[in-house]
GUGUBA-261786 format. One record per residue (C-alpha): y, x, z. Coordinates in steps of 0.5 Angstrom, whole numbers. Layout:
residues N
NODE      py      px      pz
NODE       Y       X       Z
...
***
This chain:
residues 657
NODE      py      px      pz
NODE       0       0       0
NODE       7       3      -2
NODE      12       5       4
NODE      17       0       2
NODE      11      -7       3
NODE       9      -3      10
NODE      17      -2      11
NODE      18     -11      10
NODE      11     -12      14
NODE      15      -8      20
NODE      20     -12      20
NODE      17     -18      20
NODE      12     -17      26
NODE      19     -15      29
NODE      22     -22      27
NODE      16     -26      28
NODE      11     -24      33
NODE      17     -20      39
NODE      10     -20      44
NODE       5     -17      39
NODE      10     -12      37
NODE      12     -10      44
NODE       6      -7      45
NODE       6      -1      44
NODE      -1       1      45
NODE      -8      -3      48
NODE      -8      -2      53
NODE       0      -5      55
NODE      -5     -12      54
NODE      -8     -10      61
NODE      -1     -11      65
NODE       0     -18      61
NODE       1     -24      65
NODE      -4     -29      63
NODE       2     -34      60
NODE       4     -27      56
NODE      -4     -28      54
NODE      -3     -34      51
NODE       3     -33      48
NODE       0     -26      44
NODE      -6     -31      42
NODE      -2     -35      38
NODE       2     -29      35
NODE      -5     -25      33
NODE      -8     -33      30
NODE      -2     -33      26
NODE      -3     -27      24
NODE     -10     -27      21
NODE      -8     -33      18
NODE      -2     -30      14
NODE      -6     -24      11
NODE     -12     -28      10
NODE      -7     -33       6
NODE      -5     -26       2
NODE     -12     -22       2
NODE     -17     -27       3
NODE     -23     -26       6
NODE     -27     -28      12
NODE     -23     -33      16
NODE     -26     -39      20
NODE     -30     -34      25
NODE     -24     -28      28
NODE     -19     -34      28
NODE     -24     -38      33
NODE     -25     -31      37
NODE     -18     -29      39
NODE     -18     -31      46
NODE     -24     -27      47
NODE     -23     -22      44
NODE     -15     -22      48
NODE     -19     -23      55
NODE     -24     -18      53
NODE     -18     -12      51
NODE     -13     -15      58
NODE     -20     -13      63
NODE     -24      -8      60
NODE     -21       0      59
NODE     -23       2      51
NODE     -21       9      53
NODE     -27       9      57
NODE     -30       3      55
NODE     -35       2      49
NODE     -34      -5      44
NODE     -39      -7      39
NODE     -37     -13      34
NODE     -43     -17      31
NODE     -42     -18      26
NODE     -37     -15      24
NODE     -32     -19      21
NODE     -30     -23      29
NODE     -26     -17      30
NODE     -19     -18      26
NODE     -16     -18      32
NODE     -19     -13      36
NODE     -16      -9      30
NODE     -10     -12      31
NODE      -9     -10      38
NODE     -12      -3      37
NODE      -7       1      33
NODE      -8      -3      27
NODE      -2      -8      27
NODE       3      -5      23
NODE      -2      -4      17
NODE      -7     -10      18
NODE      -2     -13      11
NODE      -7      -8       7
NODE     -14     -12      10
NODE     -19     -12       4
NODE     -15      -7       0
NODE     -16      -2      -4
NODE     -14       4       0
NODE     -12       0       7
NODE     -16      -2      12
NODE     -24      -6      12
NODE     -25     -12      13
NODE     -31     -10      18
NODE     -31      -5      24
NODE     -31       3      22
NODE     -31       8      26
NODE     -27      13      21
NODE     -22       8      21
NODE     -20       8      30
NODE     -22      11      35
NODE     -23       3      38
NODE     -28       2      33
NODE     -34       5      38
NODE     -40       2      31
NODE     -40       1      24
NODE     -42      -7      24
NODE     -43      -9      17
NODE     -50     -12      18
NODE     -52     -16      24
NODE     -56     -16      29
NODE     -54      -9      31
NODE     -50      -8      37
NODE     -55      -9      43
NODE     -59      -3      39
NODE     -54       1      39
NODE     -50      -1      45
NODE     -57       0      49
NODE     -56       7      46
NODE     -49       8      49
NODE     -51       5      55
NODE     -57      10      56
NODE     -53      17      53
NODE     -47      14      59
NODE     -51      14      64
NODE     -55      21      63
NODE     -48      24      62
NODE     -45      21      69
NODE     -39      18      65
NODE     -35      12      67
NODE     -35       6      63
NODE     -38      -1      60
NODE     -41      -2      54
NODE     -40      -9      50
NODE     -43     -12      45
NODE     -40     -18      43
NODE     -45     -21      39
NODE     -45     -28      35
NODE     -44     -32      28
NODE     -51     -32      27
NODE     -52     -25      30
NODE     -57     -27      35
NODE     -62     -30      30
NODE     -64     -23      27
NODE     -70     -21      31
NODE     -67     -14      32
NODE     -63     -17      37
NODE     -68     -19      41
NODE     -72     -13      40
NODE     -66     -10      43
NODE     -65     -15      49
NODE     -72     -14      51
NODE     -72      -6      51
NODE     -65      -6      56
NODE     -67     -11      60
NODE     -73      -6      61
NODE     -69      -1      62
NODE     -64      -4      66
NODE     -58      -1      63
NODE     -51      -2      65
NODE     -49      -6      59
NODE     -45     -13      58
NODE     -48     -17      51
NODE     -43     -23      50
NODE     -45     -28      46
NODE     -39     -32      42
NODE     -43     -38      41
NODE     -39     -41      35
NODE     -44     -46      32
NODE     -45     -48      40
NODE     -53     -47      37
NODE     -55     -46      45
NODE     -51     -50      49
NODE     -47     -57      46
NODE     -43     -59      53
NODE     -36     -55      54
NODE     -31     -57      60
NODE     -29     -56      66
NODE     -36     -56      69
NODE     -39     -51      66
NODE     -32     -47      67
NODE     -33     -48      74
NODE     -41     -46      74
NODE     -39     -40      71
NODE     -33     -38      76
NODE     -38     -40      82
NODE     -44     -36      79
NODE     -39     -29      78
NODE     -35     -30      84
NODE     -38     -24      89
NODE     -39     -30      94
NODE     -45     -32      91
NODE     -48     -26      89
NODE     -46     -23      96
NODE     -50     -29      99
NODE     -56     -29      94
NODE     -57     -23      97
NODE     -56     -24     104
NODE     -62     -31     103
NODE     -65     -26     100
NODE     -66     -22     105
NODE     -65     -27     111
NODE     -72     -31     107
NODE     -75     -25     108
NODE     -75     -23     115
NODE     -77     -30     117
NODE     -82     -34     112
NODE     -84     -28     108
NODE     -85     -25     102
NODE     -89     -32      99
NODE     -85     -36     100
NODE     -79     -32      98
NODE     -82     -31      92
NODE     -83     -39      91
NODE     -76     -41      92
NODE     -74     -36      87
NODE     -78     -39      83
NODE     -75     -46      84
NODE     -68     -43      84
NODE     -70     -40      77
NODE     -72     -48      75
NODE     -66     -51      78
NODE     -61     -46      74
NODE     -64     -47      67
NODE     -64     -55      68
NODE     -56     -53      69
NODE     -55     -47      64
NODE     -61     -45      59
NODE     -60     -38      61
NODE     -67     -37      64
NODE     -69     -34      57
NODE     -65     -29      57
NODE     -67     -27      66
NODE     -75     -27      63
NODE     -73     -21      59
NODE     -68     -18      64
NODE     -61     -20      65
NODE     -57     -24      68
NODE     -55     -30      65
NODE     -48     -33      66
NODE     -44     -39      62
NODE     -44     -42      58
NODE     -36     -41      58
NODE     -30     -44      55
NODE     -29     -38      50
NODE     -22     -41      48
NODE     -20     -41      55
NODE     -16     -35      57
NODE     -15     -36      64
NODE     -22     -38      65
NODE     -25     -32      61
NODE     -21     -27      65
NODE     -23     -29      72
NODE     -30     -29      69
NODE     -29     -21      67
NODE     -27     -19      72
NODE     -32     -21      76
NODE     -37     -19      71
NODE     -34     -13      70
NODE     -36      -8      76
NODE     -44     -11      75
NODE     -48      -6      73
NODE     -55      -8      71
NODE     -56     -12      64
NODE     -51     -18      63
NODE     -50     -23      59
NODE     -45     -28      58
NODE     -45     -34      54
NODE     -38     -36      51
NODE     -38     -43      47
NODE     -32     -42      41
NODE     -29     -46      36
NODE     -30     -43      29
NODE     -24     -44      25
NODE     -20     -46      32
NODE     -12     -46      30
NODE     -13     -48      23
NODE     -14     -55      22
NODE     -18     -54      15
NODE     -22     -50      18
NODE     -24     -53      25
NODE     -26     -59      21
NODE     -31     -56      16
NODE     -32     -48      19
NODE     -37     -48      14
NODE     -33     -48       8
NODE     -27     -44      11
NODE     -32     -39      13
NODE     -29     -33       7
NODE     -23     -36       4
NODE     -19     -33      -2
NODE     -12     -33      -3
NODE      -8     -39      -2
NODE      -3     -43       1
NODE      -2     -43       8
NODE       0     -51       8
NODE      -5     -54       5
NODE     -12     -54       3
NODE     -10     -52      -4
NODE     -14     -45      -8
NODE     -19     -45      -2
NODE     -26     -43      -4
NODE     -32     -41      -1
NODE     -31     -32       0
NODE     -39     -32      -4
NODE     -36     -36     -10
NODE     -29     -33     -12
NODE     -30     -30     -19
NODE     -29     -23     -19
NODE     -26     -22     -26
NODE     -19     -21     -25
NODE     -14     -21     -31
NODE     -17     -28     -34
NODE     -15     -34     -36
NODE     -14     -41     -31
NODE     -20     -44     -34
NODE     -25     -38     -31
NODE     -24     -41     -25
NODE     -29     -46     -27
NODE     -35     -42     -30
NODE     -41     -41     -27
NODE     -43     -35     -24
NODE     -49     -31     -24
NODE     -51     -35     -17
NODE     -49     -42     -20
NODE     -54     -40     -26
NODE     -60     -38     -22
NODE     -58     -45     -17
NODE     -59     -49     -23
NODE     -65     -46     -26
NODE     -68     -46     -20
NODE     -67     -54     -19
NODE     -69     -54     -26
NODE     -76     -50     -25
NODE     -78     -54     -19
NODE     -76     -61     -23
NODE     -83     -59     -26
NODE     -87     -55     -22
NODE     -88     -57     -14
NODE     -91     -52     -11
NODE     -83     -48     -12
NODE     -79     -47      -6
NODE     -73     -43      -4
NODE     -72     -38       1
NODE     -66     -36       3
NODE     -64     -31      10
NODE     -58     -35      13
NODE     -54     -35       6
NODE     -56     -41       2
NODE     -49     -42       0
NODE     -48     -37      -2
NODE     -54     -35      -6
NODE     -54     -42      -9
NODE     -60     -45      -5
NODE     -55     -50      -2
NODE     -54     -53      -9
NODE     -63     -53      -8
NODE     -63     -56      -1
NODE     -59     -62      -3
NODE     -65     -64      -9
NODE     -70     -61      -5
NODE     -69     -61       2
NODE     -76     -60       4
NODE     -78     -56      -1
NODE     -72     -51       2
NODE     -73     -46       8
NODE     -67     -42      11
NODE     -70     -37      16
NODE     -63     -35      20
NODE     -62     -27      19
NODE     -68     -25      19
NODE     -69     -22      13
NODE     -75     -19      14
NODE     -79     -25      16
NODE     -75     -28      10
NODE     -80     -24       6
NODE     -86     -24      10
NODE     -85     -32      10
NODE     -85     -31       3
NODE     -92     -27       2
NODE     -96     -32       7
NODE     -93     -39       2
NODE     -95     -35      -4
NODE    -103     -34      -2
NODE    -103     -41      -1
NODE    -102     -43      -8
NODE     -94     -43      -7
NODE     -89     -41     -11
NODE     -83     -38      -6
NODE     -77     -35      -9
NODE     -73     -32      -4
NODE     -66     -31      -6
NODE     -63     -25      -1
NODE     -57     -21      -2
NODE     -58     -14      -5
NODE     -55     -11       1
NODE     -60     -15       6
NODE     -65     -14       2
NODE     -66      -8       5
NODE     -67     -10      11
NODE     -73     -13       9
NODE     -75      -6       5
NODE     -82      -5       9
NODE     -85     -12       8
NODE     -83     -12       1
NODE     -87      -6       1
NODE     -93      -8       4
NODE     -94     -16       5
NODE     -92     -17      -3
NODE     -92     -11      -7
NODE     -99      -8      -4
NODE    -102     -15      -4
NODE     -98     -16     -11
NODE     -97     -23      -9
NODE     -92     -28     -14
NODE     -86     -27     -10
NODE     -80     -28     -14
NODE     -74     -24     -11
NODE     -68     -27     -13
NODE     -63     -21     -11
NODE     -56     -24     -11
NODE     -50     -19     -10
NODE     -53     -13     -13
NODE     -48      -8     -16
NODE     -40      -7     -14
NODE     -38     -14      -9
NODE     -31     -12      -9
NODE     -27     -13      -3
NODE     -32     -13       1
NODE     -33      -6       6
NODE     -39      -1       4
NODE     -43      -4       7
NODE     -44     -10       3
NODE     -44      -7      -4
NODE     -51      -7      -8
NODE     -51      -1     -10
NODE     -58       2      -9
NODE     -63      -4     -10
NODE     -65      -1     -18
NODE     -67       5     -13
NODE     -71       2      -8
NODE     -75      -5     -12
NODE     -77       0     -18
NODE     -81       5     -14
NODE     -86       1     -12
NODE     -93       0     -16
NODE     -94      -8     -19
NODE     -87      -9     -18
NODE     -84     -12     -24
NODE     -76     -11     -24
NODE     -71     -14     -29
NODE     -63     -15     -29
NODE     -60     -21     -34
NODE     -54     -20     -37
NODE     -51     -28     -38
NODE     -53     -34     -35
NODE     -57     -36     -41
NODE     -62     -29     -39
NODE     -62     -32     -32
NODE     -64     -38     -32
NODE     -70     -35     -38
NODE     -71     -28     -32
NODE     -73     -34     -27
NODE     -77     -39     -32
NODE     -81     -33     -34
NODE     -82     -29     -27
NODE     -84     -37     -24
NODE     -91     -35     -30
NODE     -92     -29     -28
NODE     -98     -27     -22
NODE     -94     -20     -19
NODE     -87     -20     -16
NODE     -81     -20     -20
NODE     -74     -19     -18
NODE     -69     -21     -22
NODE     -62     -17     -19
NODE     -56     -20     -22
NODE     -48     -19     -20
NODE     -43     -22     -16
NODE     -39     -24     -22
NODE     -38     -30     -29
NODE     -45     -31     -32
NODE     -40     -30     -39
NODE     -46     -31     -45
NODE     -47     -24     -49
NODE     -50     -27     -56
NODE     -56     -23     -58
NODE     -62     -26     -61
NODE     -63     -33     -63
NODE     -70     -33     -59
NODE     -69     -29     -52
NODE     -75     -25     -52
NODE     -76     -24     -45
NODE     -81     -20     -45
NODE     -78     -14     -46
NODE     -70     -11     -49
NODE     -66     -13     -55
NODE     -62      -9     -59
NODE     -55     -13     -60
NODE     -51      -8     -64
NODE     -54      -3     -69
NODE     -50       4     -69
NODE     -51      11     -72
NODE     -48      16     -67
NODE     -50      14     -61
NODE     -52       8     -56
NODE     -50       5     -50
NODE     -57       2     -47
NODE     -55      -1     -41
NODE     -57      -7     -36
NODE     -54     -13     -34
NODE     -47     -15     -35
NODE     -44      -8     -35
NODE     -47     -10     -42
NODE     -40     -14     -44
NODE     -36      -8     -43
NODE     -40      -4     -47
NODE     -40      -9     -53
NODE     -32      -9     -52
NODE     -32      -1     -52
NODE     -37       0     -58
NODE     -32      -5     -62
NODE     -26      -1     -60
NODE     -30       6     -61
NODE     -30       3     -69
NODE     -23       4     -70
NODE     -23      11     -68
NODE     -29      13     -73
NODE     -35      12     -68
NODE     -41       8     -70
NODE     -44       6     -63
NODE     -50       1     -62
NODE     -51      -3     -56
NODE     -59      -5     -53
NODE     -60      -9     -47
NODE     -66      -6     -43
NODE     -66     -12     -39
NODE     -72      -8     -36
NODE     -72      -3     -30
NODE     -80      -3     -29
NODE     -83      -3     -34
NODE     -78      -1     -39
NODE     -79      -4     -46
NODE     -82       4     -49
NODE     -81       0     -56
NODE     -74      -1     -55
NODE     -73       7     -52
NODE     -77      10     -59
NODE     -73       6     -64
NODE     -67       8     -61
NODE     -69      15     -59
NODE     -66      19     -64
NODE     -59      17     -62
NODE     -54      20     -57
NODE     -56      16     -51
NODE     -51      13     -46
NODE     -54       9     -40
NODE     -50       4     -36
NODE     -52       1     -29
NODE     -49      -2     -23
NODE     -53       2     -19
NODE     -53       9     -17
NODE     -55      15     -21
NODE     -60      17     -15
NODE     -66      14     -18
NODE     -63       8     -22
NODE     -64       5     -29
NODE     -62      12     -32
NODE     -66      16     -28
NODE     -73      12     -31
NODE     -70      13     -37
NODE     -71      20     -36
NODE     -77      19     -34
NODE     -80      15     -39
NODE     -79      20     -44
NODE     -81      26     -40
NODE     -88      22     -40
NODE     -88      22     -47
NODE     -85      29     -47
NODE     -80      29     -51
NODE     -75      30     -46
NODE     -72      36     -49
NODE     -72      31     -55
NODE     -67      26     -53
NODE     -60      27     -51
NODE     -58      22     -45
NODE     -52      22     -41
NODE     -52      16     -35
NODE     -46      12     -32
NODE     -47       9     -25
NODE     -45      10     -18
NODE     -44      17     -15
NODE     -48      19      -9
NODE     -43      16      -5
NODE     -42      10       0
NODE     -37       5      -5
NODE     -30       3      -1
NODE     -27      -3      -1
NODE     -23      -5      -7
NODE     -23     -11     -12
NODE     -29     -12     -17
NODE     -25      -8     -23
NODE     -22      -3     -19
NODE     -29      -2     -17
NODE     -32      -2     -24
NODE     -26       2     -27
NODE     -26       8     -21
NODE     -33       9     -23
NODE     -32       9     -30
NODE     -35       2     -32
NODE     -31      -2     -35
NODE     -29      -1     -43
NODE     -24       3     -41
NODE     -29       8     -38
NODE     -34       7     -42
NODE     -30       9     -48
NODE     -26      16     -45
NODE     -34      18     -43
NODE     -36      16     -50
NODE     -32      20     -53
NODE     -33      27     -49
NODE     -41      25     -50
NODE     -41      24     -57
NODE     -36      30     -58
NODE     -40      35     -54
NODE     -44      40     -60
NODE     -52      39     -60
NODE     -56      44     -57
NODE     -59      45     -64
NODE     -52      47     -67
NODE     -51      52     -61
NODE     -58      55     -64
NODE     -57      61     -68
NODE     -58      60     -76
NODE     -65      64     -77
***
């Protein structure tokens, strides 16, 4: 962001926000007044609510966690004490109070600040939370490393917006409870998924149940019981009290794997979260505190359908007007008003999955929490009880997919390229090692655009194609989509159609798809762009721009990462070779190229130059910064097409015999 913006967004904070911009730094909220509290939530609300009408981005989830996280930051120490944030995107205003006030106008953009955690970005950030269900792992591990180093200080992991559904947190619950590590785990129920009933009661139960008179006294009972009526019976009135307390409060799973349950509590009551704090605070065994937010609170479109205003794109502060789902904001920029309207590769996998299971019933859809954005709410609307969302739980996402497949089902599991990786290990040996017709659905794959390093598909092409009777394949258009599925639903092995975040805009070709194999779309003589998915359109657009300067430049569809279409490679073998992939070099599309002509050993026969990602963690930026830093658009292609196709070959640099 240029001076001169971050100079207008100073001075805007000055003007509209005096108490946010009087702190100078975290650790002023601990001397705030509880009134100072509240006023200081308003400011930091509206806020996120400014920049998310400018950037976009994840909207209803940190507006509902304002209060918690001020409360959290006014009690605890951060120079001393550890906060996790799962998932990741609950945190916009612990960036806000951490240093980050007067660049939180650069969230999402290109060169400013993650929508996520990052420890590379503050000090405050203690773990990268991109992927949920983390904290308590790596909390734990702080707790542990803590306490071996005599240091002072509390680790928080605040978990919530589904988190808690993911297996490794109960991995990890179990494991600190054994350990009995120093550590508090906050839940922000904003889904109100364990306890439906918040108000003056379950405040008042919380107060009472973390005030130091009643652990004072539960001790002395204790005690005093023992002395008296012994160990038995002792025993059976804990038992009893256990009983009691989760008829009142549903705590009693988490005191069965080792912590002291407390809530559930108004976690958009300041006063209410302060007390409960501070006397939480200075109890070192495992904690959990169990606090009920209302997603989307400050904003009334987002309060009435937290859901839909869980991502946003940019639009108008006061009205609901531009609002979309984060997963279906197109991620072609420079186009037209009526692209806005065109299907995406996630709309054309939705409608030919519901076109498929019209006539076949044993398909069902799978999906890990995501089934808006994946499409498969589309599916659950026509077929609800042929739909099944396992929470985020990837890996048993795929599992569930390969115990349906051996009884004769069809499951598609549609799991972003991202979180597919989560669930690398049951891919490898439940599906692939048992070769059972599982379809993959591998949505987000490639560059995702604003979304931090965490969310980019960048490595699926590497991970899907090293494993034997995996067949892996990458349409280029929404017609290839809704052929890749109809024909990977006939076939007896795994199949993953992997395809991007982006307009499904139709790349002609034949009139007959072929779907078994690759499809020249432009003859050429001097060279070839052979590519996959839709990087092929920018390929097109260069190979017709090159024709101008004197280049004759064809362009294949591979369409197959595994297996590769041999025939298409030896046809087009004797021309310089360009490979193109949104996924990294490492392993990717282009390296099986390689590979397939070093099979045949002709490798020193055939000339290849690969474009793709770098061996590095892609950083946030829209889609085409993205796809132009990395030189895929048309642009990039050409520049690379140019410098290639110049280069002498090696048989010109031999001397003349």
């Amino acid at each position: 962001m240029s001076t001169i913006e971050d100079t207008r967004w100073a001075e805007h904070l000055r003007d509209s926000y005096p108490c946010l911009s009087g702190l100078e730094q975290p650790s002023d909220i601990r001397s705030l007044s509880l009134d100072a509290l509240e006023t200081l939530a308003g400011e930091v609300r509206q806020v996120i609510i400014e920049v998310a009408s400018t950037n976009g981005g994840h909207f209803a989830s940190p507006l509902g966690a304002v209060e918690l996280t001020i409360a959290l930051h006014h009690v605890f120490d951060l120079e001393q004490d550890c906060m996790i944030w799962d998932v990741g995107h609950q945190a916009h205003a612990h960036k806000i109070l951490t240093g980050r006030r007067d660049t939180f106008h650069t969230l999402r953009a290109k060169g400013g600040l993650s929508g996520y955690p990052r420890r590379s970005e503050s000090p405050y950030d203690s773990f990268g939370t991109g992927h949920s269900s983390t904290s308590i792992s790596a909390g734990l591990g702080m707790a542990i490393a803590k306490a071996r180093r005599k240091e002072a200080g509390r680790v928080v992991a605040i978990i919530g917006d589904g988190a808690l559904t993911g297996g490794m947190a109960y991995e990890a619950l179990s494991h600190a409870g054994h350990l009995y590590a120093n550590m508090l785990v906050v839940l922000n129920d904003n889904d109100m998924s364990i306890s439906k009933n918040v108000g003056a009661l379950s405040s008042m139960l919380s107060r009472l149940i973390t005030g130091g008179l009643y652990n004072r006294a539960k001790g002395d009972l204790k005690s005093f019981m023992e002395h008296t009526v012994g160990r038995q019976v002792t025993d059976a009135a804990r038992r009893m009290e256990h009983s009691l307390k989760g008829m009142i409060v549903k705590g009693t799973f988490f005191e069965e794997l080792g912590f002291r349950y407390i809530g559930p509590c108004d976690g958009n009551d300041i006063p209410t979260l302060v007390h409960c704090l501070q006397n939480i605070k200075d109890m070192a065994k495992p904690m959990l505190f169990h606090c009920v937010t209302r997603k989307g609170k400050g904003y009334p479109y987002a309060e009435e359908d937290p859901l839909k205003y869980h991502g946003v794109k940019p639009y108008d502060v006061k009205t609901e007007n531009g609002h979309a789902l984060l997963g279906e904001v197109p991620a072609v920029e420079s186009k037209p008003a009526d692209v806005e309207t065109a299907p995406t590769f996630t709309d054309a996998f939705a409608n030919a999955l519901i076109e498929a299971a019209e006539a076949d019933e044993a398909i069902v859809g799978i999906t890990a929490a995501m089934p808006t954005g994946t499409g498969l709410s589309k599916f659950e609307a026509v077929y609800p009880k042929r739909f099944y969302d396992v929470g985020i739980c990837e890996q048993h996402a795929v599992t569930f997919a390969a115990g349906l497949a051996t009884q004769g089902m069809r499951p598609v599991a549609a799991i972003y390229s991202t979180f597919l990786q989560r669930g690398f290990d049951q891919y490898i040996h439940d599906v692939c090692l048992q070769n059972l017709p599982v379809v993959f659905a591998v949505d987000r794959a490639g560059l995702v655009g604003e979304d931090s390093p965490t969310q980019q598909g960048a490595f699926d092409l590497s991970f899907l194609r090293a494993i034997p009777n995996a067949v892996v394949l990458a349409p280029r258009d929404d017609v290839d989509t809704r052929l890749a599925l109809r024909w990977a639903l006939q076939q007896d092995g795994p199949v993953a159609i992997r395809y991007a975040r982006c307009i499904a805009t139709t790349i002609p070709g034949a009139d007959e798809r072929d779907m078994t194999g690759g499809e020249l779309l432009r003859e050429g003589r001097d060279g070839c762009f052979l590519a996959i998915g839709p990087v092929l359109k920018g390929c097109l657009e260069a190979a017709e721009a090159l024709e101008s300067e004197g280049y004759s430049i064809a362009v294949a569809d591979a369409r197959f990462v595994k297996p590769l279409d041999g025939a298409l490679l030896d046809t087009i073998a004797h021309l310089s070779l360009i490979t193109v992939e949104e996924n990294t070099l490492e392993g990717g599309f282009g390296s099986a190229v390689m590979e397939h002509f070093e099979k045949r050993d002709r490798l020193g026969d055939v000339r290849i130059k690969r474009v793709g990602l770098s061996d590095r963690f892609i950083d946030h930026a829209t889609r085409a910064e993205q796809l132009a830093e990395a030189g895929l658009d048309a642009a990039g292609l050409m520049q690379t097409a140019r410098q290639f196709l110049s280069q002498p070959l090696a048989s010109d640099l031999q001397p003349a015999k």
